[in-house]
N, C-alpha and C positions, 0 to 999 in steps of 0.2 A: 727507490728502496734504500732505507736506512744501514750504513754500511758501522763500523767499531769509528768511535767519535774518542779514542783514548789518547790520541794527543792533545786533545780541548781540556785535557787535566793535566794535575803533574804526577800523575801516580810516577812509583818507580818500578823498572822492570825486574822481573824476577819474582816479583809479589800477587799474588793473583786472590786480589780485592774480591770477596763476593757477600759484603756485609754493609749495605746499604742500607741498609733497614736498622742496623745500629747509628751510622751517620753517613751521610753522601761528601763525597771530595767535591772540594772550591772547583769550578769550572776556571781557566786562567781568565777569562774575561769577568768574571766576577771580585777574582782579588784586585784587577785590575781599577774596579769600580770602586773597592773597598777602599784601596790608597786613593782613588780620587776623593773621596770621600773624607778621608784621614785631614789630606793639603784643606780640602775647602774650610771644617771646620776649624782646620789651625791661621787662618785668615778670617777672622768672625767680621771683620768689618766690612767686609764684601756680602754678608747677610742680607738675606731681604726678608718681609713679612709676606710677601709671597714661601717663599724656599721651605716655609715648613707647611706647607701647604702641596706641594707640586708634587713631589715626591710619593704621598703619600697618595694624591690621585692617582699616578698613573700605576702604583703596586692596587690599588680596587680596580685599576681598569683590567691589569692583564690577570688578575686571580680570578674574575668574573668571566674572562674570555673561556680562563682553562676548564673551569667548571659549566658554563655554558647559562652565563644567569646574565640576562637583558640588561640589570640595574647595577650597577658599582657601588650606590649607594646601598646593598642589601649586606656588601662586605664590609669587616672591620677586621683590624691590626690590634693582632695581640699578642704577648711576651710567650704565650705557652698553653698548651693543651688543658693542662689544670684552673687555666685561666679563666679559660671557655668553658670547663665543667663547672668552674663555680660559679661564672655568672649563668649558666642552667640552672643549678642545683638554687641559687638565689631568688628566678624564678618560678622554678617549680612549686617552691614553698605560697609562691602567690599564685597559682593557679583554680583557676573557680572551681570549684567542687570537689576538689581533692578533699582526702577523709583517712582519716586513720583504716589502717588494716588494708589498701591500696599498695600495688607489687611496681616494683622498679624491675626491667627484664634486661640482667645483664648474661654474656654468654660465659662460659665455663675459663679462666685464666685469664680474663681480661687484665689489659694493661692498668696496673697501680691509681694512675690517676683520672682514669676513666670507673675507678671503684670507688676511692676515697671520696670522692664530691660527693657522697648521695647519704655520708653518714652523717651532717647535720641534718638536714630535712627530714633523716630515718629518724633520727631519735627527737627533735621538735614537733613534727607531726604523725606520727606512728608510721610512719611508711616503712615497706619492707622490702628487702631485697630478695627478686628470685634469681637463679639464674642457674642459665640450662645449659645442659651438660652433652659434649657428646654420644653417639651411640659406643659402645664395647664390644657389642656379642653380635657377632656374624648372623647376618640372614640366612634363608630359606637353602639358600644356593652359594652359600659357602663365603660370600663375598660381602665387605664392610658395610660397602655405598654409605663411607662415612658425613662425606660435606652434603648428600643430597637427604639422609637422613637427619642429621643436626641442622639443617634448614627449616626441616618439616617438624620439628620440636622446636623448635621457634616458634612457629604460625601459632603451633598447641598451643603454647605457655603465654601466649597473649591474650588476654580475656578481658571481658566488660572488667573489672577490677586492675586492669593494668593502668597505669597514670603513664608511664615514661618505658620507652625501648630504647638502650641504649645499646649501638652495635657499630661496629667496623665495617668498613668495604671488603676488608682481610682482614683475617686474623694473626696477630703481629708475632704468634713465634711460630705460623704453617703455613701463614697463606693459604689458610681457605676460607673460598671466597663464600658469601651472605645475597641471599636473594632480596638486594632492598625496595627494589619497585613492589615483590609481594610480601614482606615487613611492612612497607609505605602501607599496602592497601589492608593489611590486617590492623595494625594500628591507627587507623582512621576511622574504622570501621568501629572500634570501640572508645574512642576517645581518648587516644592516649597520643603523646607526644613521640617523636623520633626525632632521635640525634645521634649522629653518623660521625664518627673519629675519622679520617681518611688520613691519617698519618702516614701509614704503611703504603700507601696507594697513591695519593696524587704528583701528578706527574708523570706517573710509568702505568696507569691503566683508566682508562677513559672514565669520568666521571660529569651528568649531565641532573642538573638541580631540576629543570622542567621535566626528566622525566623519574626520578627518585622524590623528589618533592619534600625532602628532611625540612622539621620543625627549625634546626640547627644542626650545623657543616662544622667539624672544626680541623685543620689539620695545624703537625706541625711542618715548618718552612725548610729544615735541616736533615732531613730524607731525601723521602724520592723526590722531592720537589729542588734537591741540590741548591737550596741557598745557605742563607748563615745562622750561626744556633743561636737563638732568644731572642726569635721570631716566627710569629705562627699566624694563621690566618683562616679566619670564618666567614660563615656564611650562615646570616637569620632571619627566616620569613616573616612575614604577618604577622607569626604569631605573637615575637616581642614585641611588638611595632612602639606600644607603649608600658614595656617591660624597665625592669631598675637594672642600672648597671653596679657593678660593682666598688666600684671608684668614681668620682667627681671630679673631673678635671674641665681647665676653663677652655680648651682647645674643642671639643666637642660642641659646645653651644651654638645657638645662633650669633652671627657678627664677630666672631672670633677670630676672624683676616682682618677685623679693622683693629688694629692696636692701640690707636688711639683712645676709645672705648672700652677696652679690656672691662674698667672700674666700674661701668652700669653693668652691673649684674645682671647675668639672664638666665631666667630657668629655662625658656625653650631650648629643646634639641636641635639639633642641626637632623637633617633627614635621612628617616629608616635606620639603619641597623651602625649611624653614627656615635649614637649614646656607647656601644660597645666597645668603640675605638681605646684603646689604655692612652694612659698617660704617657708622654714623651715619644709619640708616636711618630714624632719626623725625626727618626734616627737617621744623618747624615751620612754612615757609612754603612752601614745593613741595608736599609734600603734602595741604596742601590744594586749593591749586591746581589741582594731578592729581585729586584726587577732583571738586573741583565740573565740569573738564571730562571727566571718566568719566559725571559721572551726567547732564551734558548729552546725552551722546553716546546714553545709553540713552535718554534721555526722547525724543527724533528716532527711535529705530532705526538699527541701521546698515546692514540693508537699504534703509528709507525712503530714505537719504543717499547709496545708489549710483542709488539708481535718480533720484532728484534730477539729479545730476549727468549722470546718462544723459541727460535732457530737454535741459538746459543743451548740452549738445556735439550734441544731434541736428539741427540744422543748419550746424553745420559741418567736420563731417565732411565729406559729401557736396560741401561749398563746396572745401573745400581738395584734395579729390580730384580734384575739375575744374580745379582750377592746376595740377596736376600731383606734390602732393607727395603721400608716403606713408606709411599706416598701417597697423598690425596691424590684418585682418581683426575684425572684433565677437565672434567669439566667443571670440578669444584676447586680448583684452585687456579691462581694467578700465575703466569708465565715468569714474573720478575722475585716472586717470592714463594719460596715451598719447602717445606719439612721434609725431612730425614728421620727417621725411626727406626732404632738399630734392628737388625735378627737376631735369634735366642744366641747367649752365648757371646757376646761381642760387648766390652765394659764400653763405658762413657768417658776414664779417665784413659784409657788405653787407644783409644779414637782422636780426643785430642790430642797427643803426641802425634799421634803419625801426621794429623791436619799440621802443627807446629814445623812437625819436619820436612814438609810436604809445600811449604811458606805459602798454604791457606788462610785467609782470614771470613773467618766466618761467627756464628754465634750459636751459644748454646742458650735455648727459652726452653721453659717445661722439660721434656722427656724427646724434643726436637732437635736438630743438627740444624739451624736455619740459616739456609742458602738465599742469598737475595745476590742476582744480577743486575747489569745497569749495562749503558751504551759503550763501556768502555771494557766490559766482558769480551769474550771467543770464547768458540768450544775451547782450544788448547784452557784456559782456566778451568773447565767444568771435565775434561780428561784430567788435568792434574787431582782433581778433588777425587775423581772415580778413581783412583791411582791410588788415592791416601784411604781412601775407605773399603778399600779392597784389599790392602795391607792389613788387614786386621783380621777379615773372617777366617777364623780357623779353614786348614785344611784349603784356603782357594790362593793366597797370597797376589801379588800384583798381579791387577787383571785388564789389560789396556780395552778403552773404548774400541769395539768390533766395526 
């Protein structure tokens, strides 16, 4: 059983981190990696034409581990999530039959650059953006069933006319969670592509390529995945196999370990999803970085790590549901990341103070308070949060977890 891993950081005490989902702390054996990394390049003559090579194998071996994909070669190293949407959005635009008046299916406040990518291809080829909105108005029986209804307005808004679904694991200011095996099967069904953001999510809740089967995987490395920022990492089927990347660089080609050769130019690719590789992709201090916190991630499990965090937040949920705020139901939202939704009467600026005073660190997205835990959580952090958000509701004042 996975016990508080918060000495493998440097957090400092006192502070009770639960904003991971904004950015994940350096594990110490990762900056450890970093400074290794720091010395090696500052000794360049110890270089080999291997070393930008090695590195960069074994960050596709342990990314393909954690997502569960047979091939290394199907992943590729990229600077950034935006990266990844635009070499989608770059292919999309070459996609066979795509036609004007054809929907792009994003869901209701999706993250910035998971939007942005899709407005050249919208306005080059008439393509349009739908996208679907949660439910508001209470059922039959009083109650939201908000993430199992916004699932099922999903499945709706996919139709023969849809070209592209683009959706999350989670949703990055509530964590909730997206049914993508049955997204996968509606989208197929009509001919449209999927591509899964997993930013929010990998790392801290299991993610399995054989059985969601996304067109394109992108995440970023700087989350729950705990490595270093301006490094992100995908994952592309079949379907680009013979797709245009974004950038030309001569590291991607065939023969491009022999240095010698560099000067015959080659147009072939090196195999599968290498054309997507960016430029300067043997970063000598980041990736290592990224690998010793990939193979952390595997030595924990990252089922072990949801279900961690599930322990961590199981009393106070039930705490802050009695103040009166509100959460996605449990079976539509993620252990590691969940919204907060105030009760009538309770401001948004008057909530931060107390979280301030209270020395929470957490985030505000949309109309959310988003909590995101990690291995280095306890309940006492998620008591103090129900501590500070209890301090607020009129009439109940500090109300300690029961």
């Amino acid at each position: 059983m996975l016990t508080c891993q918060k000495e493998l950081f440097d957090l400092p005490e006192g502070i009770h981190y639960l904003n991971c989902a904004t950015t994940g702390p350096n594990l110490k054996k990762a900056m450890e990696a970093g400074i290794g990394g720091i010395m090696r390049k500052s000794m360049p003559h110890l270089l080999t034409p291997n070393d930008f090579f090695t590195d960069v194998a074994r960050t596709k071996a342990l990314f393909a581990q954690l997502i569960h994909c047979p091939d290394p070669d199907r992943v590729a190293l990229i600077p950034s999530v935006s990266y990844g949407m635009a070499t989608v959005a770059r292919n999309l635009a070459r996609k066979p039959g795509l036609r004007a008046g054809q929907e792009i299916v994003l869901i209701y406040e999706e993250f910035p650059s998971d939007v942005y990518a899709w407005e050249e291809v919208c306005a080059e080829k008439g393509v349009v953006i739908k996208t679907v909105d949660p439910p508001t108005a209470e059922t039959g029986d009083g109650s939201l069933q908000r993430g199992r209804r916004w699932n099922q307005h999903i499945l709706e808004s996919i139709t023969t006319n849809t070209c592209l679904v683009m959706v999350p694991h989670v949703h990055w200011t509530d964590g909730t969670l997206f049914d993508l095996p049955a997204i996968r099967q509606r989208s197929r069904e009509v001919g449209a592509w999927l591509v899964v953001d997993a930013s929010q999510s990998m790392g801290a809740l299991p993610f399995d390529v054989q059985v969601v089967q996304p067109d394109a995987l992108i995440s970023a490395g700087y989350k729950t995945m705990l490595g270093p920022y301006g490094m992100a990492l995908s994952y592309w089927s079949e379907t680009f196999d013979d797709g245009a990347p974004i950038e030309n660089n001569w590291i991607n080609r065939v023969g491009s370990d022999d240095f010698g050769s560099l000067a015959r130019y080659q147009r072939e690719y090196r195999p599968a999803a290498t054309r997507y590789n960016m430029g300067e992709q043997s970063n000598f201090i980041l990736l290592p970085m990224l690998n010793a916190a990939m193979t952390q991630l595997l030595e924990w499990g990252v089922a072990n790590i949801q279900t961690y965090c599930g322990a961590v937040i199981a009393d106070a949920i039930p705490a802050l549901s009695r103040l009166g705020y509100q959460m996605e139901e449990a079976d539509w939202r993620s252990n590691h990341l969940f919204g907060v939704r105030l009760p009538a009467g309770v401001d948004m600026a008057t909530v931060k103070q107390s979280l301030a005073d209270h020395h929470i660190s957490v985030s505000v997205r949309g109309d959310s308070i988003r909590v995101s835990t990690n291995v280095w959580n306890t309940a006492a952090d998620l008591a103090a949060l129900v501590a500070a958000l209890a301090a607020v509701v009129p009439a109940v004042g500090p109300v300690p977890i029961e």
